[in-house]
Phi, psi and omega in degrees: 000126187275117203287164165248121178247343191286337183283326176282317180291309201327291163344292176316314160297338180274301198096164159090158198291305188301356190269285192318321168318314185283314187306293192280032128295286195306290198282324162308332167306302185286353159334279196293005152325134142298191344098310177287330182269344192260332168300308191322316190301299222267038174244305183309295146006272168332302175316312177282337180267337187281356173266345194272001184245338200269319178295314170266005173227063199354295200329332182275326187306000181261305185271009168244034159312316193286289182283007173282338194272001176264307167096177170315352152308337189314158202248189135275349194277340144319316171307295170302308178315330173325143165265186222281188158237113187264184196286301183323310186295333174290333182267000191261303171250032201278044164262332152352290184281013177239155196255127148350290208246061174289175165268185207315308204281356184208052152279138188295140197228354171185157168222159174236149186210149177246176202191136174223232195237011146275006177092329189243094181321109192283090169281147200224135153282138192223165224240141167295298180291339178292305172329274155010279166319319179268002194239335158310308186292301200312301193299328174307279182320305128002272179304338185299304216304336165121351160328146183258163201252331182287339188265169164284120184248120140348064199258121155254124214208306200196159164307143178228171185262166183332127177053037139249010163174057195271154165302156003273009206255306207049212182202171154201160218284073135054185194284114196258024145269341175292142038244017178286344178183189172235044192288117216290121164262159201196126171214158210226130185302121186313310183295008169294145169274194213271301167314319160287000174276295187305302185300339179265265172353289226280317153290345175269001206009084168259188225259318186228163203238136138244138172193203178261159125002291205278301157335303168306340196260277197335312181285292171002274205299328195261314179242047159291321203271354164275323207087358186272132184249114176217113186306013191218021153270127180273304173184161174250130137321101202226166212214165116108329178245188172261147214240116181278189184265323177301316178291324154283340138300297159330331146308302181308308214257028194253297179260352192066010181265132174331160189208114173206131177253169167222178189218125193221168196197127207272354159305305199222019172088203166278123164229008177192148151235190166266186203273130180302168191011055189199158165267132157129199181208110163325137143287102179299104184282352176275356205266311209183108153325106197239107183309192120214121197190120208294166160334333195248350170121313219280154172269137178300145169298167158310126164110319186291131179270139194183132161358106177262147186216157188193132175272125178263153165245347151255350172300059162325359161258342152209082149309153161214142184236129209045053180258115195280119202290320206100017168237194180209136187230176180237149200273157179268189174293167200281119165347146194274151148222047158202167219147164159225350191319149158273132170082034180293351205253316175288139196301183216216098179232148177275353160202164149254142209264297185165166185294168162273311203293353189237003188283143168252106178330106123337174149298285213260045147091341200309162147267138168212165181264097203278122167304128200222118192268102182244034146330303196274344159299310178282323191285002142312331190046041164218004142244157211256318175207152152213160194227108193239143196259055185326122219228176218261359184253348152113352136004145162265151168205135171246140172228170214216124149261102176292137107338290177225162179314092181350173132248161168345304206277325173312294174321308176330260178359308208262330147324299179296327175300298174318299218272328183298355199257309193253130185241131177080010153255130167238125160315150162242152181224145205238169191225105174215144193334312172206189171224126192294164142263151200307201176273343174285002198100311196283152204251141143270107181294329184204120174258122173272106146007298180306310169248127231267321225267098163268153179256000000 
């Protein structure tokens, strides 16, 4: 059976815990989707969002030319000829790309925005349905990983606004499994520090933690330095960055906990988790057409690192289309196409590779993503964070929160760890009190200068 997606934004336009019920109704049905039947969906799909975002948004109506005069005729190869939407352009006009009359249920109800040293902020608008939409996937994703819908669960997430779910307390988020359970949700402002974080966790004891990467390494690191161990974590839950094999053996061996990611964008939502019990991550294929695509345009084979660009499908309040998010991933192997496995159909990538906004230049011109083995850093036991900075003159700069005084050899270790990752920068390493968080909350390892936009 070939899925229907135009039946989810409906869904979506109702709103309310039953319309979300019939969605994760809707999408278990489609587990058992082929690859060919799920392309099939979101090309049918298509015929129909590009005159309806195009009726409401001047701006699409130029660039979705080509293909509104094609009609139930569209091709995918008409889809791919669209041209790209890049991040800049999206930050100069994206009030352009957003629609005037949306209907009721996908009126802007809040915006987030990331901001850097260029000044110019990528605001992203949200939504009754956008919510929703995202608390469906998340609980999708969840339930794959084997969550109990009855236990409590735990989100450091995102910036709230003032005295709503400020330390030492946080506050709670109603259930955040239903209607699959009744399970206590609890959230706490990413901008609480990392002790106070650790001190909230350690009293609400919950079954399960969402948050970033970048926190989870910060929170590791703070409570090795306590002694605190906490056995009564099931697994954490993490979003937005890329996620390492060291930071999930870390986690394991630390808190004893499960470490499971997904890869999401604040633009465009969940666009991949991981695979139960497997490395790599499913593409939510009801959510977004998710591009990978070498340089010259053409899409990467299985195994090939590439341009991720991803079409939404359901925002009727900023839809975007072919819009290159700014990372980069690598494709997984080709979807089964026979079979009973669940969820044989949906593509497939086998890692995210990293942000563009985060590559650090070499000397002999490469861009790269620095990997960084930082066993050896924590098992020193004396720093508490570090940060390393690529400065616009192409320069290293690390900065370091000691516990206590290096000796030399130390200093040496933490050089080496750098240069083996970056070959031919040599670093400096500066000491400073702490290290800020962006304006979202996130803790950063690494900043380029060069490229201006942090979240």
């Amino acid at each position: 059976m070939v899925p229907d997606l135009s039946r989810i934004t409906l869904l979506l336009a109702q709103g309310g815990a039953g319309a979300r019920a019939r969605i994760l109704e809707t999408l278990r049905q489609h587990e058992g989707a082929s690859f060919e039947d799920l392309r099939s969906a979101q090309l049918r799909h298509l015929v129909q969002w590009f005159p309806a975002i195009a009726r409401g948004i001047p701006a699409y109506r130029e660039r979705l030319a080509s293909v509104l005069r094609k009609g139930a005729a569209l091709t995918w190869e008409d889809v791919l000829e669209l041209p790209l939407l890049t991040r800049s352009e999206l930050q100069e006009r994206g009030e352009e790309f957003e629609c005037r009359e949306p209907p009721p249920a996908f009126r802007v109800v809040s915006r987030t925005s990331t901001s850097g040293s260029t000044g110019r902020p990528l605001m992203t608008p949200g939504s009754r349905a956008s919510g929703d939409w995202a608390s469906v996937l998340r609980l999708r994703f969840l339930s794959w990983q084997g969550f109990d819908p009855d236990a409590t669960c735990a989100f450091i997430t995102g910036p709230t606004p003032p005295g709503q779910a400020d330390p030492p307390e946080g506050a709670v988020a109603g259930r955040w499994a239903e209607p699959l359970g009744r399970g206590l949700g609890l959230t706490l402002d990413l901008k609480a520090d990392t002790h106070e974080q650790l001190t909230w966790i350690e009293r609400k004891r919950p079954a399960y933690l969402v948050t970033y990467p970048s926190n989870l390494l910060a929170l590791l690191k703070a409570s090795e330095g306590r002694g605190e161990r906490f056995s009564f974590l099931r697994a954490v839950a993490l979003s937005s960055e890329p996620v390492s094999q060291e930071l999930v053996e870390l986690c394991r061996r630390s808190w004893g906990a499960r470490c499971l990611a997904t890869y999401s964008a604040n633009e465009v939502g969940f666009l991949a988790t991981q695979v139960p019990d497997e490395d790599g991550y499913l593409v939510q294929s009801e959510n977004a057409i998710v591009e990978v695509l070498r340089d010259d345009g053409s899409p990467c084979e299985p195994g090939e690192v590439g341009r991720v660009v991803v079409t939404t499908l359901h925002d009727l309040l900023r839809p975007l289309v072919r819009y290159e998010v700014g990372d980069y991933a690598e494709v997984g192997p080709i979807p089964e196409q026979t079979g009973d496995r669940p969820r044989r159909g949906f593509p497939r990538l086998r890692r995210i590779v990293g942000r563009e906004r985060t590559m650090i230049r070499l000397p002999d011109g490469r861009r790269i993503w620095p990997f960084f083995e930082f066993a050896p850093l924590i098992e020193m036991g004396a720093l508490a964070q570090w940060q390393l900075v690529q400065r616009r003159d192409g320069s290293l700069l690390v900065r370091l929160v000691a516990k206590r005084t290096l000796s030399e050899d130390e200093e040496a270790r933490i050089r080496g760890v750098v240069e083996e990752a970056l070959p031919g920068l040599r670093p400096e390493l500066s000491y400073v009190p702490s290290i800020e968080r962006t304006a979202r909350g996130k803790y950063l390892e690494v900043v380029s200068e060069r490229d201006a936009d942090v979240e």
